[in-house]
C-alpha positions in Angstrom: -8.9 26.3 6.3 -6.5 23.7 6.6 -5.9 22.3 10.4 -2.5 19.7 11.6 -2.9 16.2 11.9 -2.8 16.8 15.5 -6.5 17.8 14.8 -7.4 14.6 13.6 -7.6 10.8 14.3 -8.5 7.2 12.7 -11.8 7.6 11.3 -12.4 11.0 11.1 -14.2 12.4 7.5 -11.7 14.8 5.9 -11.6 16.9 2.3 -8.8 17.0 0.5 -8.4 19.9 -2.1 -7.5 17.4 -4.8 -8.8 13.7 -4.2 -11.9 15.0 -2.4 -13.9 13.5 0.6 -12.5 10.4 2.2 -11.7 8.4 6.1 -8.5 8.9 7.8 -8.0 4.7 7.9 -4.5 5.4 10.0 -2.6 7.9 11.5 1.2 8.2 13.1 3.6 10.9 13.4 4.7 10.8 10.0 2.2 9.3 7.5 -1.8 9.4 7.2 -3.7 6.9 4.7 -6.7 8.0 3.4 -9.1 6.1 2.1 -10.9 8.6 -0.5 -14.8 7.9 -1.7 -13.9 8.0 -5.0 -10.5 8.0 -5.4 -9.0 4.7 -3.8 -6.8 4.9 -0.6 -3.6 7.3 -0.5 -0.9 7.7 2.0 0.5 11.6 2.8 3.3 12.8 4.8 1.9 14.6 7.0 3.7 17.6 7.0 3.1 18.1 3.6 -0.7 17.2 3.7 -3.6 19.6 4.4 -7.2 18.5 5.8 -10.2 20.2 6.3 -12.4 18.4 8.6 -16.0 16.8 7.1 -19.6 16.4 8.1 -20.4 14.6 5.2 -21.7 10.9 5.8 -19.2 8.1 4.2 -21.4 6.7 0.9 -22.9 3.3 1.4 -21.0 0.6 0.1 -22.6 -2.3 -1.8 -22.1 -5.7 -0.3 -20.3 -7.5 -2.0 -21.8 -10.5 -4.4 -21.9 -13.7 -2.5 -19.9 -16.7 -4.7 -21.8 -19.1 -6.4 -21.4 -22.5 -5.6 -20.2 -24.7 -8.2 -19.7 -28.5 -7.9 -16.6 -30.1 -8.9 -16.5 -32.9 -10.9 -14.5 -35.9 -10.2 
């Protein structure tokens, strides 16, 4: 069932019928952005958005490579 973005705030797990499970990253009275697990970040209008809330955990993410250090030669 599909709830208003009243309902929800930065950092809350949501499902989205068509990009999946994701974070609410920010929130205001017209626009949410949506980081999705697997399909990037979006921004909605809200009133044209629906949410369902989530229990599912966010997937750990793989820290990033460290840079190699390279010498420069003069």
């Amino acid at each position: 069932m599909a709830t208003s973005t009243k309902d929800f705030s930065a950092k809350d797990r949501v499902h989205h019928s068509v990009y999946g499970l994701g974070t609410i990253s920010s929130i205001d009275e017209r626009y949410t952005r949506i980081d999705f697990d697997e399909n990037g970040s979006r921004k909605f209008l809200n009133s044209l958005m629906h949410l369902e809330h989530s229990d599912v955990p966010p997937p750990e993410r793989a820290r990033p490579r460290a840079r190699k250090k390279t010498t420069r030669k003069a």
